[in-house]
C-alpha angles and dihedrals in degrees: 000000000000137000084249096051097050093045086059098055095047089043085053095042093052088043092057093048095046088049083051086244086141141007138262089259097049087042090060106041092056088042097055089043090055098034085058099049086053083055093048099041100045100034093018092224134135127218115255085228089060088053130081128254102260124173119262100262087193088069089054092045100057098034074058088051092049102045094054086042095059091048115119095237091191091072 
């Protein structure tokens, strides 16, 4: 979508909640739900809050490291 597209929908959002067409609620959650595919389609990025818990590969990845390091080579 456009700049321009995306500034009309949140022109027309704030419009129907300043005429009281919806409710502070309402108003949030489409905001939020616009506001976050602006995020993910110019920084193509997604909020952490929209990811799922992994576990920290790094963690994995170094305890791997160590474990080869401290090995005795000569055996």
């Amino acid at each position: 979508m456009t700049e321009k597209s995306y500034a009309l929908i949140l022109r027309n959002l704030s419009s129907d909640y300043y005429h009281n067409h919806i409710g502070f609620e309402e108003y949030r959650q489409q905001r939020r739900i616009i506001l976050d595919q602006i995020d993910a389609e110019m920084n193509a990025h997604v909020s952490k809050a929209d990811q799922p818990d992994e576990p920290d590969s790094s963690s994995i990845f170094m305890q791997t490291l160590s474990f080869f390091k401290n090995r005795d080579i000569g055996q």
